[in-house]
BAZA-561660 format. One record per residue: x, y, z of N, C-alpha, C in turn. Coordinates in nm, 2 decimals. Layout:
residues N
[rec [X Y Z] [X Y Z] [X Y Z]] ...
END
This chain:
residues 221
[rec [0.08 -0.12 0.00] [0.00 0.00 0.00] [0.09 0.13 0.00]] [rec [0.05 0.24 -0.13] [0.12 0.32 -0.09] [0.14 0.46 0.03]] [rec [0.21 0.50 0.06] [0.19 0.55 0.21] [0.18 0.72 0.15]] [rec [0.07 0.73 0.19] [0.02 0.86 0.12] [0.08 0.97 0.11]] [rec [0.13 0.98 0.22] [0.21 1.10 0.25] [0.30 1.13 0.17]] [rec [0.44 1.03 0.16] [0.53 1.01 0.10] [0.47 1.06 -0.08]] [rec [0.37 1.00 -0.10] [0.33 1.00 -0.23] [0.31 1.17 -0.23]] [rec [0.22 1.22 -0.16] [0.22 1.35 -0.17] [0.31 1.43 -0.19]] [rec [0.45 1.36 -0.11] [0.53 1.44 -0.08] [0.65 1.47 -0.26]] [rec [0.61 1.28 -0.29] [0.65 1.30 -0.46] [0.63 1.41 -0.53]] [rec [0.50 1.41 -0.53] [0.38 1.49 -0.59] [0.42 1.65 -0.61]] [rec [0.48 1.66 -0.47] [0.54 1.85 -0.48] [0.63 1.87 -0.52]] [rec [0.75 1.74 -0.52] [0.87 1.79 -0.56] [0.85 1.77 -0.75]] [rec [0.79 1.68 -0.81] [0.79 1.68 -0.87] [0.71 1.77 -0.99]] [rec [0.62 1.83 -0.91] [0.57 1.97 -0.94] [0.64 2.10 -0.95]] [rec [0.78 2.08 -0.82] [0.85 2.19 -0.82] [0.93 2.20 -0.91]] [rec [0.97 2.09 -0.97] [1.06 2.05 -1.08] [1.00 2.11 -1.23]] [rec [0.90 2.11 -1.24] [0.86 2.15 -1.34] [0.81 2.27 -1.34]] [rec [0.79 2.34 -1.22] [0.80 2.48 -1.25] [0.92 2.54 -1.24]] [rec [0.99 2.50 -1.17] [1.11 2.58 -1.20] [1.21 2.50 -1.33]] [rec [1.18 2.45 -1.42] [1.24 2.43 -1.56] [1.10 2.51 -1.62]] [rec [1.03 2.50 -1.57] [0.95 2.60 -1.68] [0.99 2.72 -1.70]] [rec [1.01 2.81 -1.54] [1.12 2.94 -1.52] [1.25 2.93 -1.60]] [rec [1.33 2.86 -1.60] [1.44 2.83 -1.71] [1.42 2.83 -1.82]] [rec [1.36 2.73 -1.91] [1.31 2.72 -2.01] [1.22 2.89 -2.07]] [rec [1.17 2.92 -2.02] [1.14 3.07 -2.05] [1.23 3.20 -2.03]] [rec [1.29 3.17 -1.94] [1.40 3.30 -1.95] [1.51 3.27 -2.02]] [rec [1.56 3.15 -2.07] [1.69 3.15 -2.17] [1.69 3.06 -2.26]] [rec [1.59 2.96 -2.27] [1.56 2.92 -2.36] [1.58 2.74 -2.35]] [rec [1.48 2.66 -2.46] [1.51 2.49 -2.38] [1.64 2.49 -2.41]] [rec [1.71 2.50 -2.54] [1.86 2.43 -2.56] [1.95 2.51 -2.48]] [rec [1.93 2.61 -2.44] [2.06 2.69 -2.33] [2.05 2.64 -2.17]] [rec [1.97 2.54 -2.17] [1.96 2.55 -2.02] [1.96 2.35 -2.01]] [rec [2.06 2.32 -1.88] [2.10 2.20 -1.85] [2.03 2.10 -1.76]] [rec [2.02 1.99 -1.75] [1.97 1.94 -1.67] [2.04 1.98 -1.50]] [rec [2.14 2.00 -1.52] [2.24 2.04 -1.41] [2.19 2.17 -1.38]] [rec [2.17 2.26 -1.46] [2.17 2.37 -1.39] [2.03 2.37 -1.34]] [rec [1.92 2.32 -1.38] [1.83 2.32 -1.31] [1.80 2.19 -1.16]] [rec [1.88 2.14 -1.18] [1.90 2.07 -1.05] [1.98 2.14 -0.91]] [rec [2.07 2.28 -0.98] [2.12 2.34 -0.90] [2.06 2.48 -0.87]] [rec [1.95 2.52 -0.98] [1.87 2.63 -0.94] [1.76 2.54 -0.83]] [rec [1.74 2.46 -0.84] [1.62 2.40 -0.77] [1.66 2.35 -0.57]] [rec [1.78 2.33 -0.62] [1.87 2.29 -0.50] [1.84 2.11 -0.43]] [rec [1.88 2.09 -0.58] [1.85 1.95 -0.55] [1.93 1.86 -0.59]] [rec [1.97 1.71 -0.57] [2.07 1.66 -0.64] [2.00 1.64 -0.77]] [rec [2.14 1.59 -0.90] [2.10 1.54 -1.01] [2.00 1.46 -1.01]] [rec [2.04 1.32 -0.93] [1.99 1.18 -0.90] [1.82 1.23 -0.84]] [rec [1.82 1.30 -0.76] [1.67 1.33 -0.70] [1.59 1.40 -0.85]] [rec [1.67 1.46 -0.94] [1.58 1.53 -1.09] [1.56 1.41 -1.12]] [rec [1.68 1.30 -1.20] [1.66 1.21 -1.26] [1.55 1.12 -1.21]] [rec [1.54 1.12 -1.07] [1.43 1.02 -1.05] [1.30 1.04 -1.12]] [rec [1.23 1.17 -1.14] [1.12 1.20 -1.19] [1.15 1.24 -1.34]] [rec [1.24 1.30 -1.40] [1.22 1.32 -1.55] [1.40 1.22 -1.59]] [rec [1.33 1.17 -1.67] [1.46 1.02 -1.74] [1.54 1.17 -1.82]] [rec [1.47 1.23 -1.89] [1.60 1.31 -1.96] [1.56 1.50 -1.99]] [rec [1.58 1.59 -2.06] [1.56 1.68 -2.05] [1.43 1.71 -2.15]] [rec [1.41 1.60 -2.25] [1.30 1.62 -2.35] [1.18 1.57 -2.27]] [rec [1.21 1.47 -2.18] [1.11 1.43 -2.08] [1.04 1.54 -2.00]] [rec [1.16 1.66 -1.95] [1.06 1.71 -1.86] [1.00 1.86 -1.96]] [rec [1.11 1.87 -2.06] [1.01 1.96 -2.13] [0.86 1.96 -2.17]] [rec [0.84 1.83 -2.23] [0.71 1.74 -2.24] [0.61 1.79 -2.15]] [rec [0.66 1.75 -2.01] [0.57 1.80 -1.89] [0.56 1.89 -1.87]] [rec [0.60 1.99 -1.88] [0.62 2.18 -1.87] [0.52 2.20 -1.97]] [rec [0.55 2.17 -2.11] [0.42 2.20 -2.17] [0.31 2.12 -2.14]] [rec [0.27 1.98 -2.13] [0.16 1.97 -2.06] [0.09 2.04 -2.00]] [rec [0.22 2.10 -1.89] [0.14 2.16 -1.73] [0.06 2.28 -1.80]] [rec [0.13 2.37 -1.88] [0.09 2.47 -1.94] [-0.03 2.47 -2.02]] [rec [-0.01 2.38 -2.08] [-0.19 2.37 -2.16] [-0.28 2.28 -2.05]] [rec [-0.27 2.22 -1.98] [-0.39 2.20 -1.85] [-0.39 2.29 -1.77]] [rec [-0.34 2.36 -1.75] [-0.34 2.52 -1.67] [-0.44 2.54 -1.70]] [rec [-0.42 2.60 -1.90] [-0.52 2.64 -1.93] [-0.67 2.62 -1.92]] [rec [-0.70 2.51 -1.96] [-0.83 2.43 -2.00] [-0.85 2.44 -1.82]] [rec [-0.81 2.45 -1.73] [-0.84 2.40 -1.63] [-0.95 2.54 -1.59]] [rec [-0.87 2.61 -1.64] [-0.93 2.80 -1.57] [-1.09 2.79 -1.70]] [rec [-1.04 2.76 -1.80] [-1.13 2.75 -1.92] [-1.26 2.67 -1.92]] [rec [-1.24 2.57 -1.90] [-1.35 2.48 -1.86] [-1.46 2.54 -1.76]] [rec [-1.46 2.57 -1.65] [-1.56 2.60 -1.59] [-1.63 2.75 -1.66]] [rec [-1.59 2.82 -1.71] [-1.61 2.92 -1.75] [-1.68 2.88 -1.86]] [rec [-1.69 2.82 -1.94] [-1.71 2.78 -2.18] [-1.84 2.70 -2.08]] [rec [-1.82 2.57 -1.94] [-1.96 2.52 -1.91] [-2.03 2.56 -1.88]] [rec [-2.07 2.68 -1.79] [-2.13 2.78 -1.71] [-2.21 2.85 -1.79]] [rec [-2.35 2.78 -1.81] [-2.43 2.83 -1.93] [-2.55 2.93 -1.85]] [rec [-2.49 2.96 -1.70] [-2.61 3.06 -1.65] [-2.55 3.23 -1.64]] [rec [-2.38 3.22 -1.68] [-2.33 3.38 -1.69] [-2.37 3.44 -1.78]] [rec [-2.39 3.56 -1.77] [-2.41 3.65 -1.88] [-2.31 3.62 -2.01]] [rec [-2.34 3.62 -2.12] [-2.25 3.55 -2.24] [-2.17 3.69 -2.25]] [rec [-2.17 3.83 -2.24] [-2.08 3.92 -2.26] [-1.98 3.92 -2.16]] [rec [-2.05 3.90 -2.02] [-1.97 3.86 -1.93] [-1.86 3.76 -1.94]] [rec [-1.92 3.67 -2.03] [-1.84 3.55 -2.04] [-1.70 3.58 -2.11]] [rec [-1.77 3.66 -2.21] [-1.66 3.66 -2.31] [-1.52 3.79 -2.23]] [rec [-1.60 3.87 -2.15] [-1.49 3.97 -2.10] [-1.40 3.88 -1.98]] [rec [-1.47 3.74 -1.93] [-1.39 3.66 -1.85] [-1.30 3.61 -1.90]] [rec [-1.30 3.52 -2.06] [-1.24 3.48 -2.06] [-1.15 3.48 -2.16]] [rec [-1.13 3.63 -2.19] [-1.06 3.69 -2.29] [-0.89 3.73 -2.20]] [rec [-0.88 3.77 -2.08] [-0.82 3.78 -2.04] [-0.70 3.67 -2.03]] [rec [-0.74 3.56 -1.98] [-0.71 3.42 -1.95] [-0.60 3.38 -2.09]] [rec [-0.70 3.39 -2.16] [-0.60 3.34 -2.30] [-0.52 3.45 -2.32]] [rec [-0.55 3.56 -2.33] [-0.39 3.67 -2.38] [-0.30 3.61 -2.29]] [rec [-0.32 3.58 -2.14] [-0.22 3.58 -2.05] [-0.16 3.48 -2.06]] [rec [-0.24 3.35 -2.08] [-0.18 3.26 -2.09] [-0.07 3.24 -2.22]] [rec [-0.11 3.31 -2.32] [-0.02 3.36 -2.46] [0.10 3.40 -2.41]] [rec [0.04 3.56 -2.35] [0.19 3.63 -2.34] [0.28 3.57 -2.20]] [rec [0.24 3.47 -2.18] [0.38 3.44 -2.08] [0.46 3.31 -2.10]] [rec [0.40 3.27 -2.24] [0.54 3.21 -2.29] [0.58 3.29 -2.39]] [rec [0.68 3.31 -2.41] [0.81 3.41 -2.47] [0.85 3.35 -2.58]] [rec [0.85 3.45 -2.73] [0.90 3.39 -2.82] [0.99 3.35 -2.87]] [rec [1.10 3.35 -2.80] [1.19 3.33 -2.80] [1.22 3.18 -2.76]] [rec [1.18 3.13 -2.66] [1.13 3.02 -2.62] [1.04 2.97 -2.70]] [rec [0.94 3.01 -2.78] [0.87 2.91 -2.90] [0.92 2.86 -3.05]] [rec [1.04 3.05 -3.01] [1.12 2.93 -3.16] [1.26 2.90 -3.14]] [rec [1.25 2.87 -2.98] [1.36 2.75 -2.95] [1.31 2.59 -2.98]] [rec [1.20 2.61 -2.96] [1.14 2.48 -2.92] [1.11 2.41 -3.09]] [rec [1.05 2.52 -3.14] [1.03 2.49 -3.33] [1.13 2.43 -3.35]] [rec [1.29 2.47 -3.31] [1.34 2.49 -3.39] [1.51 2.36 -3.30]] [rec [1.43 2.36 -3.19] [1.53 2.20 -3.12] [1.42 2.12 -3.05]] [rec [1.34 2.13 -3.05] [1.24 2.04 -3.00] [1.12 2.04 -3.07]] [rec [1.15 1.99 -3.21] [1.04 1.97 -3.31] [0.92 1.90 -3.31]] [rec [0.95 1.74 -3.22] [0.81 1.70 -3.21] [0.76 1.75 -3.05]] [rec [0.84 1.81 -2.99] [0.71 1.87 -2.85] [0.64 2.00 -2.96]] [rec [0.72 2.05 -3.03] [0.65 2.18 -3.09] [0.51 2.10 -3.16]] [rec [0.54 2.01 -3.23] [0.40 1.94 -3.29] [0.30 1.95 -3.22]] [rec [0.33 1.86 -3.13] [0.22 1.79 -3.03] [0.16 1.95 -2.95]] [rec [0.21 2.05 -2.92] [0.18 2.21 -2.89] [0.12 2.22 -2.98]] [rec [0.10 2.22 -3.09] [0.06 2.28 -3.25] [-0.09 2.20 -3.21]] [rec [-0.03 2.11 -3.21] [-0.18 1.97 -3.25] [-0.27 2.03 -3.14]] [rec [-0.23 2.05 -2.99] [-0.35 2.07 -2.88] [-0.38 2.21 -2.89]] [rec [-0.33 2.31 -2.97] [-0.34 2.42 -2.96] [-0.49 2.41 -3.09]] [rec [-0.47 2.33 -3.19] [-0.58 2.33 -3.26] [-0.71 2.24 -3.26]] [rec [-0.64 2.17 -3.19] [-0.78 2.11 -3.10] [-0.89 2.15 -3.02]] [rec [-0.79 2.22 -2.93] [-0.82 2.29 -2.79] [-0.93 2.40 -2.91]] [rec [-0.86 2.47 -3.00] [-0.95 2.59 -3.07] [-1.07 2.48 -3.10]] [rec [-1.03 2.47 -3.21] [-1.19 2.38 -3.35] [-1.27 2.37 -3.20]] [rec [-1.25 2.27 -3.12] [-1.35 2.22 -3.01] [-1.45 2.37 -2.96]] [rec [-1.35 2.47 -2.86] [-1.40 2.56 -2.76] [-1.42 2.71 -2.86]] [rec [-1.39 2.67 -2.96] [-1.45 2.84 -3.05] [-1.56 2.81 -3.11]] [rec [-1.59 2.64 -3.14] [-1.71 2.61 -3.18] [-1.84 2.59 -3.13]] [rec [-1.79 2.54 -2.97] [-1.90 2.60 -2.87] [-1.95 2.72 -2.80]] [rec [-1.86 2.77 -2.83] [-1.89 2.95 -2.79] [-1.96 3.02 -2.90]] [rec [-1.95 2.93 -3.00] [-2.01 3.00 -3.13] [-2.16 2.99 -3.12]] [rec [-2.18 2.80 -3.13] [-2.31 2.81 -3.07] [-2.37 2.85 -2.98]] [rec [-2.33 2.89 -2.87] [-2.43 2.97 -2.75] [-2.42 3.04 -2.76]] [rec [-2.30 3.17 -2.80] [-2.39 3.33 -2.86] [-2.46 3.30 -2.96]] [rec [-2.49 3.24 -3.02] [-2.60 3.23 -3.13] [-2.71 3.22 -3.06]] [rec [-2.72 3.09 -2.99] [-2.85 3.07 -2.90] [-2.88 3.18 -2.80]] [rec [-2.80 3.26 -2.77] [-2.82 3.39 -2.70] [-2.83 3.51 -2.73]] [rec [-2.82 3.54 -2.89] [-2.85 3.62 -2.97] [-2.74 3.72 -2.96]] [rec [-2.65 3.66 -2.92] [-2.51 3.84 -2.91] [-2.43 3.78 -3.01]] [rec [-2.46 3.65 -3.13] [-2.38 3.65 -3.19] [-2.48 3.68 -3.33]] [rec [-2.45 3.71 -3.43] [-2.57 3.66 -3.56] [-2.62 3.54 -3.62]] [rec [-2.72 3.55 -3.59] [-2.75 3.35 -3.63] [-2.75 3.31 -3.81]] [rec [-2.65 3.38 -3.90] [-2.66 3.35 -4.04] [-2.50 3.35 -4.06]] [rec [-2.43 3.27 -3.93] [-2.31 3.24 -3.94] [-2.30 3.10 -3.96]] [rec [-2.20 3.06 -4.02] [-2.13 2.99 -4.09] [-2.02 2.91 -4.02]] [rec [-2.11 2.85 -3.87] [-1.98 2.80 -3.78] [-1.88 2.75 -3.82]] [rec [-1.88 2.64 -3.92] [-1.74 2.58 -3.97] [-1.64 2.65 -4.02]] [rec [-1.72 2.74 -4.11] [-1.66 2.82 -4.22] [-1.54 2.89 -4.07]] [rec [-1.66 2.96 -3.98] [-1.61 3.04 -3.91] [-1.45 2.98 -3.80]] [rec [-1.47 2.90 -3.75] [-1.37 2.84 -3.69] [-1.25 2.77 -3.78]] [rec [-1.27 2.75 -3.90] [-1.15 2.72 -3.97] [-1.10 2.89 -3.97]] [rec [-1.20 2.97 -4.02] [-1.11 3.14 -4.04] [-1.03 3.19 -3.89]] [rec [-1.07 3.15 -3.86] [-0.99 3.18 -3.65] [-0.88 3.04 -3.65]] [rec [-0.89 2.97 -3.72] [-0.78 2.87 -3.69] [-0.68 2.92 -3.77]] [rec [-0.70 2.96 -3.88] [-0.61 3.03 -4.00] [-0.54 3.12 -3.97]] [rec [-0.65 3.22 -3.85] [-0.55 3.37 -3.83] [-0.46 3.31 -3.73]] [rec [-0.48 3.25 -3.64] [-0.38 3.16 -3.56] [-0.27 3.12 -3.57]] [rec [-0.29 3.04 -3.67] [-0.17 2.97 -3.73] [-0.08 3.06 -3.79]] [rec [-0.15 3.13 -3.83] [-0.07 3.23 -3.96] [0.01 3.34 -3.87]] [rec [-0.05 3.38 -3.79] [-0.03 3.46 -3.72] [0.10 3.44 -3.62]] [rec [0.07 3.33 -3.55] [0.16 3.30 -3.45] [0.28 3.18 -3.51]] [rec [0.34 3.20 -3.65] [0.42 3.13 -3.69] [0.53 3.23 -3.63]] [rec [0.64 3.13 -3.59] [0.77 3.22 -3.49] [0.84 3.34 -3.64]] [rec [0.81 3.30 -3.76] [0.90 3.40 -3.84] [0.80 3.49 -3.89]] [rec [0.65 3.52 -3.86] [0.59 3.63 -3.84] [0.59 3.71 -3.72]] [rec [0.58 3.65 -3.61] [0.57 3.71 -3.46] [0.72 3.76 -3.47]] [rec [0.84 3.74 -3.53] [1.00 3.79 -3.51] [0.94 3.94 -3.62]] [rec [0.86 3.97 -3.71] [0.91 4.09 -3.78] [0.76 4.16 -3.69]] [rec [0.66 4.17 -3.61] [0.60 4.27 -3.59] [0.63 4.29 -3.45]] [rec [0.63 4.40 -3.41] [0.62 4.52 -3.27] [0.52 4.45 -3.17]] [rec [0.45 4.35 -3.15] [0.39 4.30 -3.03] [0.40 4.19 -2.99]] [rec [0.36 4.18 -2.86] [0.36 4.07 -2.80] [0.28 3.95 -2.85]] [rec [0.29 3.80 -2.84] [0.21 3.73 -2.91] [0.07 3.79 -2.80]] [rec [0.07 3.80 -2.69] [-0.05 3.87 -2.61] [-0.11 3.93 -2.71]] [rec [-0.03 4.07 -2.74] [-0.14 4.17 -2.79] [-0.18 4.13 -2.94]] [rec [-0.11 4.02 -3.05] [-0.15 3.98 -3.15] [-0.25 3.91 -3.10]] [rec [-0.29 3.84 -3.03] [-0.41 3.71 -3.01] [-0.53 3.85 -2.92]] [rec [-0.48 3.98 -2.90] [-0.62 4.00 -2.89] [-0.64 4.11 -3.02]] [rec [-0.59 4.13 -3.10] [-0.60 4.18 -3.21] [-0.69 4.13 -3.28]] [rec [-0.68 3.98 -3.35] [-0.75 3.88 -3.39] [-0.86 3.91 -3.35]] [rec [-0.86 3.85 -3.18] [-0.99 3.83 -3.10] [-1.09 3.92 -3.14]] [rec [-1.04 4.06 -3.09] [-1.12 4.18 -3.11] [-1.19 4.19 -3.24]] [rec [-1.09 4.19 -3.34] [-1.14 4.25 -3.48] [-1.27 4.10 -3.52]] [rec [-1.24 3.98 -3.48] [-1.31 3.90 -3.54] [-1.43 3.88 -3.47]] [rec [-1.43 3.88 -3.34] [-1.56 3.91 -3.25] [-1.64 4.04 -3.30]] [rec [-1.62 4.17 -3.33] [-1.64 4.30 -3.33] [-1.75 4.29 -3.50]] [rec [-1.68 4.18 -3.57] [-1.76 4.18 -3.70] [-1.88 4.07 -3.70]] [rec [-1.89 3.93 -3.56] [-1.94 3.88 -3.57] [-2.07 3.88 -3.45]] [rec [-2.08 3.97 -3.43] [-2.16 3.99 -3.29] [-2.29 4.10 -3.39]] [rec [-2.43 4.03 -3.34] [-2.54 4.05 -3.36] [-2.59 4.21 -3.35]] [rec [-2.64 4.29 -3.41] [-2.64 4.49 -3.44] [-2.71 4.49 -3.28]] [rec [-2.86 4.36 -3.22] [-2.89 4.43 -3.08] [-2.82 4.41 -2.97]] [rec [-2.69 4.32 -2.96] [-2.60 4.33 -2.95] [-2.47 4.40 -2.89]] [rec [-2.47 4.46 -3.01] [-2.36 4.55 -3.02] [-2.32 4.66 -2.94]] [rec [-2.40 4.76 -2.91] [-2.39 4.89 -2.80] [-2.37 4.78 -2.68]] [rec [-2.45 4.72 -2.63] [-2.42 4.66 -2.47] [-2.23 4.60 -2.53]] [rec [-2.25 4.54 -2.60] [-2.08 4.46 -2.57] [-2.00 4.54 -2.58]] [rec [-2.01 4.68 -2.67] [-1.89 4.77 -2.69] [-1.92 4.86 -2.57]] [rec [-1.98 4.89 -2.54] [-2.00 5.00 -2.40] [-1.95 4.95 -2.29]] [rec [-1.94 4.80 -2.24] [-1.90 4.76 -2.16] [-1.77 4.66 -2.17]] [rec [-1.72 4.67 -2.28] [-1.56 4.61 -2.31] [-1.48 4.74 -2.30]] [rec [-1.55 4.83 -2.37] [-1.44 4.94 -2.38] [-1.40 5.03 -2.25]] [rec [-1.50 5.00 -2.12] [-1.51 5.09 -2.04] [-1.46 4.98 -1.93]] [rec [-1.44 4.85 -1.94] [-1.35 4.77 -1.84] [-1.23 4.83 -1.81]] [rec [-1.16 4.80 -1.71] [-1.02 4.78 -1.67] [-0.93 4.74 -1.74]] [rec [-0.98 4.58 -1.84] [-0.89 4.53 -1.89] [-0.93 4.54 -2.04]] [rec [-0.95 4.68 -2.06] [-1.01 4.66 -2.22] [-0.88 4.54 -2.31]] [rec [-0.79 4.62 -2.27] [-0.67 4.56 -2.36] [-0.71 4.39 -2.38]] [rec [-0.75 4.32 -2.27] [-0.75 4.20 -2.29] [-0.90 4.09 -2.25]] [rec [-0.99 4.18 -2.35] [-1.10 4.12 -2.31] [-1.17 4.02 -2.35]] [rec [-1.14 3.94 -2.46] [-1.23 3.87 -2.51] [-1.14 3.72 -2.59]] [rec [-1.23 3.65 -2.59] [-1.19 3.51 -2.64] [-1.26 3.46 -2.77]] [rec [-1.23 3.42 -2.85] [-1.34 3.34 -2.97] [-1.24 3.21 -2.98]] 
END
């Protein structure tokens, strides 16, 4: 039987480990940074890393995991929660995704493209998953709620948001423009929500996005 505690106690260190190689891996990048040195930023022996990640692509793997179940974790109750206000909704959970954007560094994404090709895949793949799924349910319940226009074209529509995505956030586009991938992903957001949102609609969702706190990062599709 295993003795709980001890397992718990796995449980943290092994958590710690992967946030602080996440802290690494974001400030200088996955190929500049050692198994060693993060055994000695963490203040731990080698042998105690090695026990929980076999090699360095091992724990990268899990860093990004942890990072995209972060997300969906904050996400999920929010996209299920069919009794909030749908503008509300969308000024909740607009924030979440820029943030979750701008705090991996691009610098770190086109390390990763470009020395850790199949974690970048498998990132690529849940990134468009995660969209097609949760832009296609938000599509249908503003529709059914009337703040979206009901003579849309959900497929059409979520392939056109997968497109600006992809296109958008390729590491040799994000290297020649002036913003953060943050402020590109609410660029998108904005301009593509702003054309698809219903005329009785419209005054409530712009009177009350533009006059939030966080206009800069309000909205999700």
């Amino acid at each position: 039987m295993v003795n709980t505690e001890e397992h718990i106690k796995e449980i943290q260190v092994r958590n710690r480990i992967i946030e602080g190689a996440r802290e690494a891996f974001f400030e200088y990048g996955f190929s500049r940074v050692t198994m060693d040195e993060i055994a000695e930023k963490l203040g731990m022996s080698k042998k105690t890393l090695y026990k929980h990640f076999s090699s360095k692509d091992v724990l990268l793997k899990e860093v990004m995991t942890s990072q995209c179940y972060g997300m969906e974790c904050k996400m999920k109750p929010i996209l299920e929660n069919m009794e909030t206000d749908f503008i509300e909704k969308m000024m909740t959970m607009g924030p979440i995704v820029a943030e979750n954007i701008a705090m991996i560094p691009f610098l770190f994404l086109k390390d990763l493209e470009r020395n850790a090709p199949e974690i970048w895949k498998e990132y690529l793949e849940w990134r468009r998953e995660h969209i097609t799924l949760n832009f296609g349910k938000f599509l249908n319940e503003g529709i059914k709620k009337h703040v979206f226009r009901d003579d849309l074209n959900i497929d059409a529509l979520v392939t056109m948001y997968l497109t600006l995505i992809e296109g958008m956030f390729r590491t040799e586009v994000l290297s020649k423009l002036p913003l953060t991938p943050g402020q590109v992903y609410v660029m998108i957001a904005r301009t593509l929500t702003e054309g698809i949102i219903a005329d009785e609609a419209r005054n409530g969702y712009v009177l009350r996005t533009r006059t939030t706190q966080t206009k800069d990062f309000f909205l999700n599709i």
